[in-house]
C-alpha positions in Angstrom: 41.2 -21.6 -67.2 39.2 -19.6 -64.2 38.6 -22.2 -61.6 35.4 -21.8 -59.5 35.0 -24.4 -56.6 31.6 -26.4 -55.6 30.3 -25.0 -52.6 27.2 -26.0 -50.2 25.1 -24.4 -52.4 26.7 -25.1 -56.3 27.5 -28.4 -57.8 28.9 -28.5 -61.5 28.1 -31.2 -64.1 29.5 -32.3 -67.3 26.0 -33.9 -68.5 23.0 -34.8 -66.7 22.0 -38.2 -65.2 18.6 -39.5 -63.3 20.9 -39.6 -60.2 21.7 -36.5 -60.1 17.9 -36.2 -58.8 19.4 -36.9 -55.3 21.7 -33.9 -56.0 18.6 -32.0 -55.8 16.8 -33.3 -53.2 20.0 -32.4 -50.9 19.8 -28.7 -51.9 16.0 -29.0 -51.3 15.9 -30.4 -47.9 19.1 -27.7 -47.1 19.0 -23.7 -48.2 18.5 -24.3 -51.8 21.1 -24.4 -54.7 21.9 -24.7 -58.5 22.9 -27.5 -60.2 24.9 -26.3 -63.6 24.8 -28.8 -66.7 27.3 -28.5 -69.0 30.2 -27.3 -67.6 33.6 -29.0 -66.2 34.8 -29.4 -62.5 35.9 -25.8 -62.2 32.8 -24.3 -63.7 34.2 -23.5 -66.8 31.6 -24.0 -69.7 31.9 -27.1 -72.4 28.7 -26.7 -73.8 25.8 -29.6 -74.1 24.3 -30.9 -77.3 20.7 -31.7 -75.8 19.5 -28.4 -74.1 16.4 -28.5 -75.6 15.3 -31.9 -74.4 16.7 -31.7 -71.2 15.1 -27.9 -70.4 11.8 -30.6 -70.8 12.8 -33.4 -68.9 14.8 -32.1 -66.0 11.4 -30.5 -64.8 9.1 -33.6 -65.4 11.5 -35.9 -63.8 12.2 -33.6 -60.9 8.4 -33.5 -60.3 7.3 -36.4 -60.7 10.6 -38.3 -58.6 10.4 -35.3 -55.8 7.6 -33.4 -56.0 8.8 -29.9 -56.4 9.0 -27.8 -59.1 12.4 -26.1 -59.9 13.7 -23.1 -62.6 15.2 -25.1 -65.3 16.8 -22.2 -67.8 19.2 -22.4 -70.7 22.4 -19.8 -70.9 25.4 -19.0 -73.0 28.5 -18.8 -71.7 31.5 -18.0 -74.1 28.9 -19.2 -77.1 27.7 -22.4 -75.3 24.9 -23.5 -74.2 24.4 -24.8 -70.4 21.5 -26.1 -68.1 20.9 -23.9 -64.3 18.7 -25.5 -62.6 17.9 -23.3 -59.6 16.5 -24.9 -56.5 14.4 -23.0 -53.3 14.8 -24.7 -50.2 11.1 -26.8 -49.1 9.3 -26.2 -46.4 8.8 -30.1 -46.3 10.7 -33.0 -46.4 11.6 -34.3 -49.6 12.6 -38.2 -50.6 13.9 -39.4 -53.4 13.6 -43.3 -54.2 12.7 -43.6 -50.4 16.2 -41.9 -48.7 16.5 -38.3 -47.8 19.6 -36.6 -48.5 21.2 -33.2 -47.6 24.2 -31.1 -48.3 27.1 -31.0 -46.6 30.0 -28.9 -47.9 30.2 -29.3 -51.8 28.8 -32.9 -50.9 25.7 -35.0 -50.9 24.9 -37.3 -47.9 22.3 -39.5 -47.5 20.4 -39.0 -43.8 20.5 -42.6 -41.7 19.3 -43.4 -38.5 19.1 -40.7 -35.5 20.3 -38.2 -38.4 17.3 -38.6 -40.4 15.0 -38.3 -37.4 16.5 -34.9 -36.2 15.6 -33.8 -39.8 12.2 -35.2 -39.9 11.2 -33.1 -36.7 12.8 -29.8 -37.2 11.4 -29.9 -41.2 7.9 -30.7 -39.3 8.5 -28.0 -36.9 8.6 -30.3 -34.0 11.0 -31.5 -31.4 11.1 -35.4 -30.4 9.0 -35.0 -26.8 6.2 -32.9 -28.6 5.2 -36.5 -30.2 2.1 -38.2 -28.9 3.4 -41.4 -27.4 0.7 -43.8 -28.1 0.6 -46.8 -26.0 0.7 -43.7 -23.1 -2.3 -43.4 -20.3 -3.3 -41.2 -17.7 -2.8 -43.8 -15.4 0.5 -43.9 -16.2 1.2 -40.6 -14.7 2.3 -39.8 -11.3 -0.2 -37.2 -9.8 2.3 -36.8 -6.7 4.3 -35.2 -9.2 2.0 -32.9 -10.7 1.0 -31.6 -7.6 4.4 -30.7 -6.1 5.0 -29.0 -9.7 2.0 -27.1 -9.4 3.4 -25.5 -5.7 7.1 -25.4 -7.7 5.2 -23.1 -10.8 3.0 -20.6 -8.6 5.5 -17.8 -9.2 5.4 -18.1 -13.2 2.0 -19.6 -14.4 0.0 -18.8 -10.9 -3.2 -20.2 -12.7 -2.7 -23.4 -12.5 -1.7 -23.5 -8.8 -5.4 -23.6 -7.9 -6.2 -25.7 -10.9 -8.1 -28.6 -9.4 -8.4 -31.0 -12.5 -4.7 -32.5 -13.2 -5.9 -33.2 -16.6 -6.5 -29.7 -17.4 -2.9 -28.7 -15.8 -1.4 -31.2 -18.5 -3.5 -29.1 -21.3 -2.4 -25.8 -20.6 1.5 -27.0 -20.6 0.8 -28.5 -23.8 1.3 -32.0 -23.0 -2.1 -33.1 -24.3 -3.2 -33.7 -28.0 -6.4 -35.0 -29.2 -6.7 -36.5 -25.4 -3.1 -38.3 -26.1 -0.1 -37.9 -23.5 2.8 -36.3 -25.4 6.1 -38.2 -25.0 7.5 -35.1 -22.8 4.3 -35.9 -20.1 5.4 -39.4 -20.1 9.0 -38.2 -19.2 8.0 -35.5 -17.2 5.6 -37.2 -14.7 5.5 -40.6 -15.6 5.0 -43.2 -12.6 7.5 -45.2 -14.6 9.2 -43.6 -18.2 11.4 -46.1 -17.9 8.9 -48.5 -19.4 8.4 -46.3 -23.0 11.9 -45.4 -22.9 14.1 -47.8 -21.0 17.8 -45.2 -21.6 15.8 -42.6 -20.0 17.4 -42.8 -17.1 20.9 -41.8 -15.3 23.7 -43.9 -13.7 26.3 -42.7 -11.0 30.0 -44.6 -11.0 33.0 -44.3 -8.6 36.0 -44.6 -11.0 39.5 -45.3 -9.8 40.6 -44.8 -13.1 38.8 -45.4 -16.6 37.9 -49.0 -16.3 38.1 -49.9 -12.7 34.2 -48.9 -10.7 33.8 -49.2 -7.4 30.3 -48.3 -7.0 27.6 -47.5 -9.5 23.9 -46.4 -9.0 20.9 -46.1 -11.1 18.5 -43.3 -11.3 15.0 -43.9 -12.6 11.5 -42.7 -12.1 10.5 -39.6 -13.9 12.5 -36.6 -14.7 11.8 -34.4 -11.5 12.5 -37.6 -9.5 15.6 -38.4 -11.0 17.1 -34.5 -10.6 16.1 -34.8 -6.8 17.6 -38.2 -6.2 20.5 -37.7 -8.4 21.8 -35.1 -6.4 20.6 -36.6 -3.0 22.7 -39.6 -4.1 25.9 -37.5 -5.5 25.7 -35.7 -1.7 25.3 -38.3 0.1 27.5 -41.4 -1.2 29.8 -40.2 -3.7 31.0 -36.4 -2.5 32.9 -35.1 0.2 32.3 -31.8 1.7 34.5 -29.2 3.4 33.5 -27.9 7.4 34.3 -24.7 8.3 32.5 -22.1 10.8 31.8 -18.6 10.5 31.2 -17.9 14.2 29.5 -20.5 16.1 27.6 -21.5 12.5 28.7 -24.1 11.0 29.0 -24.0 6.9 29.3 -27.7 4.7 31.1 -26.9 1.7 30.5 -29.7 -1.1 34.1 -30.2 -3.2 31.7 -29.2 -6.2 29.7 -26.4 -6.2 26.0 -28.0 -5.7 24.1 -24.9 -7.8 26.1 -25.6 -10.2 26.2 -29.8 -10.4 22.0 -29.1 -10.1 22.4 -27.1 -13.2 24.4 -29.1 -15.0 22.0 -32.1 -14.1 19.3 -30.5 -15.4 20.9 -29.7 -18.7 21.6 -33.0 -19.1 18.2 -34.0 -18.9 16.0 -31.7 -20.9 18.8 -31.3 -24.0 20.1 -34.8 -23.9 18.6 -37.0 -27.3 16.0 -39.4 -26.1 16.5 -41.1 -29.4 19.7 -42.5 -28.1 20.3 -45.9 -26.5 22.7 -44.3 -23.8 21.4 -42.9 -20.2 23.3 -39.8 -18.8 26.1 -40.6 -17.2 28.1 -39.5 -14.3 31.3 -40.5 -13.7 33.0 -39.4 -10.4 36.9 -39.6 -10.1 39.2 -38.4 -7.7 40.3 -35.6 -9.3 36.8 -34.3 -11.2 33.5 -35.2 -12.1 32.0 -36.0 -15.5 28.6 -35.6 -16.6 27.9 -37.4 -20.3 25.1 -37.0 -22.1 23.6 -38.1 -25.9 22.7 -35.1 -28.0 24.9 -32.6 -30.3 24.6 -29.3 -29.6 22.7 -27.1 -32.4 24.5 -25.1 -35.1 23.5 -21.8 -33.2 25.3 -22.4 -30.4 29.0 -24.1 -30.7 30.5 -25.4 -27.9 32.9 -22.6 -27.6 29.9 -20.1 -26.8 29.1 -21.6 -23.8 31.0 -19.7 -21.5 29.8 -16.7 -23.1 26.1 -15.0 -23.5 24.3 -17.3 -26.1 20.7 -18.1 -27.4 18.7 -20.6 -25.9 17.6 -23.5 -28.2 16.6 -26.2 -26.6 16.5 -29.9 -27.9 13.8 -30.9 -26.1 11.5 -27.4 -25.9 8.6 -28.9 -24.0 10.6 -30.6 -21.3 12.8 -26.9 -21.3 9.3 -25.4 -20.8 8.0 -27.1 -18.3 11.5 -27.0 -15.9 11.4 -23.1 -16.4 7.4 -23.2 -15.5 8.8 -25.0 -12.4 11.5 -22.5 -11.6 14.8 -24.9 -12.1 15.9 -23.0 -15.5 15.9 -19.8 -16.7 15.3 -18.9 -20.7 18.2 -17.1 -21.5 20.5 -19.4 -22.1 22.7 -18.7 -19.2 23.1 -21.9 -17.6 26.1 -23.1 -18.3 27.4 -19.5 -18.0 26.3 -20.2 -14.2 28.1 -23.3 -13.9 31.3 -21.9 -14.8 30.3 -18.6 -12.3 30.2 -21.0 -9.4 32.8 -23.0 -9.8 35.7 -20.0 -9.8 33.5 -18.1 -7.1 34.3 -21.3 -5.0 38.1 -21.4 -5.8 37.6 -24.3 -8.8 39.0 -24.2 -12.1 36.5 -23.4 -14.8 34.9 -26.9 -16.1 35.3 -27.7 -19.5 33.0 -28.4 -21.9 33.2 -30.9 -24.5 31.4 -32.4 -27.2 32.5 -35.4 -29.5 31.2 -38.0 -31.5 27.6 -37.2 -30.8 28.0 -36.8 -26.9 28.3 -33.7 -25.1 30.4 -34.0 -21.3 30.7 -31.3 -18.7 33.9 -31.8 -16.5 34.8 -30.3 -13.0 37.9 -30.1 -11.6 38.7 -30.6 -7.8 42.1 -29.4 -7.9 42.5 -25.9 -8.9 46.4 -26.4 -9.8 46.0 -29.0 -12.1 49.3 -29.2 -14.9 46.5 -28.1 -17.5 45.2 -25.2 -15.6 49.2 -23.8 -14.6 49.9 -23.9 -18.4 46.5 -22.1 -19.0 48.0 -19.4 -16.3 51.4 -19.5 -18.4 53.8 -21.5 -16.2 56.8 -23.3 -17.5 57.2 -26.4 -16.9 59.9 -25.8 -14.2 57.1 -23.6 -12.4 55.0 -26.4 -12.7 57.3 -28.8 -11.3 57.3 -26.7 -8.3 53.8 -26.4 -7.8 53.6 -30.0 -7.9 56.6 -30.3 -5.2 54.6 -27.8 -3.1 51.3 -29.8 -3.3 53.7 -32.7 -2.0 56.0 -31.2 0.7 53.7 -27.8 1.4 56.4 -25.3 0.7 59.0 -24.3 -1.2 62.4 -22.4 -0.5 64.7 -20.6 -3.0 67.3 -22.8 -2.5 64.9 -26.2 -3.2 63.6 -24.5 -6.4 67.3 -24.2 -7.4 68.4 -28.1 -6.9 64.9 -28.9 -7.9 65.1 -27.3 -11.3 69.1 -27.0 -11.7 69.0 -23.3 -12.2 70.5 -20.1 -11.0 69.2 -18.1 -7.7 68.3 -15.2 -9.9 66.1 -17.1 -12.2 64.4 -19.5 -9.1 63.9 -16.0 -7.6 62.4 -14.5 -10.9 60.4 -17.6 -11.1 59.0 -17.8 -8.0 57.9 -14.6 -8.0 56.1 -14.4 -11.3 54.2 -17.7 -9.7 53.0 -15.7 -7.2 52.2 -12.9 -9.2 50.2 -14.5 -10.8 47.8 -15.5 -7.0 49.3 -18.7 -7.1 51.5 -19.0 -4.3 51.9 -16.5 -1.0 55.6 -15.6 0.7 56.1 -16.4 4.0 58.7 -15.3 6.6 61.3 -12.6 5.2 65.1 -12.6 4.6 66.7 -16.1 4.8 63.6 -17.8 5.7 61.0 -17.1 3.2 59.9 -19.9 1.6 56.5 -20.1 -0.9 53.1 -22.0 -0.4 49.7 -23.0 -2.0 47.4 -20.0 -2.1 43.9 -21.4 -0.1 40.9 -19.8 -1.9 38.5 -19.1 1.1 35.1 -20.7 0.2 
């Protein structure tokens, strides 16, 4: 028998039942679909004795339980009748007994909780900070704020620079509706967002390892307060900086590159999920620094595109807006393509991205000869070994690499070599004496 497998789009059935309804409001809230009565788990046709009646009710019940009006037709297939009932995709969203449901694969999943939300706005054609927050007043915006923001935004809206009413600045970015403060003004120049939306805020920690804090600060105020202190704090409490001196200048070098921890900040705020119960998190270690945030990344851009040219779709588009207004972000989607520019231009390892469960992280790396980088550059794990024994005793002979590994002098020679071949390590001295060291990336 020919087999033909349910896809996102297809679903088979033997006969029909009312809850199959729910089959069709999945394909209606997705790209559409057809449900095929009538036919066995691999598509093959067994016929149905009540075509007739159902070509009647399938419509009337899908009407009257969704709303939407399908094709319902009847067809032969090796001399029996079936039921195709072809669904569009709606332009709205559509409920059936009070749940919404999508498709997923061949299957049919009920939407719950943040889920359901993130399909409600996008169906709507709105994002979750172009809502009008209710219980929201004027007087619960900082004007301070709006008026360093209009200075910040003279380049690329230069009208409202000499705007004198603050009101009428918040209307031309939008932020007003009906003379109601959108959820994104709240955010954006609250006096206190913290008292709409208490996770909206970000908390710095000192780990020693994943459970043992040493310190931890909280960030709050409104989003252009918590980008300036969040970085003033990270400077001046939780990261080291490197002195050197071209000349008679003097040049502080912060272990992470600080155009890039201000971008990856501000990512974290305008595409994290306000919806969330979690604040943005950043977690400093020893060895790198983490910045966690609520908030999948959209279908159009996988995680794996990051580090290449990609679109820019926002989460949060009025809060994106108004940081590109003010000159912190540009629209092309090229931030985190920036991040990973200024961490190799300063000698780092290229952070990672990552996102799981829901949450989307960021990770820099201090040390640039980590075990995972040197297997990303192709080392073995004997020319990892001696990395690691340089990084302890600062150098590295033939002889050591020999006892250290337990191999020959032609392959510790081959080997050491290769590693710096590959701009890892630099020879010093010549003959007997030459022995092999960390390469220092001038920054």
């Amino acid at each position: 028998m020919q087999k033909k497998a349910e896809t996102q789009d297809l679903e088979f059935k033997q006969n029909w039942r009312d809850e199959y309804l729910r089959i069709i409001c999945a394909f209606a809230n997705a790209d559409g679909g057809n449900l095929i009565i009538g036919v066995d788990n691999n598509g093959n046709p067994l016929g149905i004795k009540n075509s007739k009646k159902l070509l009647e009710d399938i419509p009337n019940k899908v009407r009257n339980k969704l709303g939407i009006i399908p094709s319902v037709n009847i067809e032969k297939r090796k001399n029996k009748e079936i039921i195709k009932v072809i669904i569009k995709p709606s332009s709205v969203p559509i409920s059936y007994d009070g749940k919404y449901y999508i498709r997923s694969g061949s299957t049919t999943q009920e939407l719950k909780e943040k889920e359901l939300i993130d399909f409600l706005f996008k169906k709507i054609g709105r994002t979750w900070d172009e809502i009008v927050e209710e219980k929201a007043k004027f007087d619960d915006l900082n004007r301070e704020t709006i008026v360093k923001f209009k200075k910040l935004a003279v380049d690329r809206i230069p009208s409202i620079a000499g705007e004198k009413d603050w009101k009428t600045v918040l209307e031309k970015l939008n932020l007003v509706e009906d003379s109601n403060l959108k959820r994104a003004a709240i955010l954006l120049f609250g006096n206190n967002p913290q008292k709409f939306y208490i996770q909206s805020c970000i908390k710095i920690g000192k780990f020693f390892t994943e459970t043992d804090i040493q310190t931890t600060d909280i960030i709050e105020g409104n989003l252009f307060e918590q980008l300036e202190n969040t970085l003033e704090i990270l400077i001046s409490k939780y990261l080291k900086s490197n002195i050197s001196y071209e000349g008679i200048h003097r040049r502080d070098i912060l272990e992470y590159p600080y155009d890039a921890l201000r971008e990856a900040v501000i990512n974290a705020l305008i595409h994290r999920d306000y919806i969330g119960t979690s604040n943005i998190q950043i977690r400093v270690y020893d060895e790198k620094l983490v910045i966690i945030n609520e908030g999948k990344l959209p279908p159009e851009v996988p995680v794996e595109k990051l580090k290449k040219e990609h679109l820019s779709k926002p989460r949060n588009t009025l809060l994106a807006k108004v940081f590109y207004f003010a000159g912190f972000i540009e629209s092309w989607g090229r931030g985190t393509i920036k991040i990973v520019e200024n961490c190799v231009k300063q000698g780092l390892p290229e952070p990672d991205f990552i996102q799981e469960s829901g949450v989307m992280k960021v990770v820099f790396y201090k040390d640039k000869f980590t075990k995972e980088f040197l297997q990303k550059m192709g080392l073995n794990d004997r020319q990892i070994k001696a990395v690691m024994y340089v990084k302890a005793k600062g150098k590295i002979t033939n002889k050591e690499y020999q006892e250290l590994n337990e191999v020959s002098n032609k392959t510790a020679y081959l080997e050491l070599i290769d590693i710096a071949g590959k701009n890892i390590f630099v020879i010093e001295g010549s003959g007997r004496n030459i022995s092999y060291k960390l390469k220092v990336t001038k920054m």
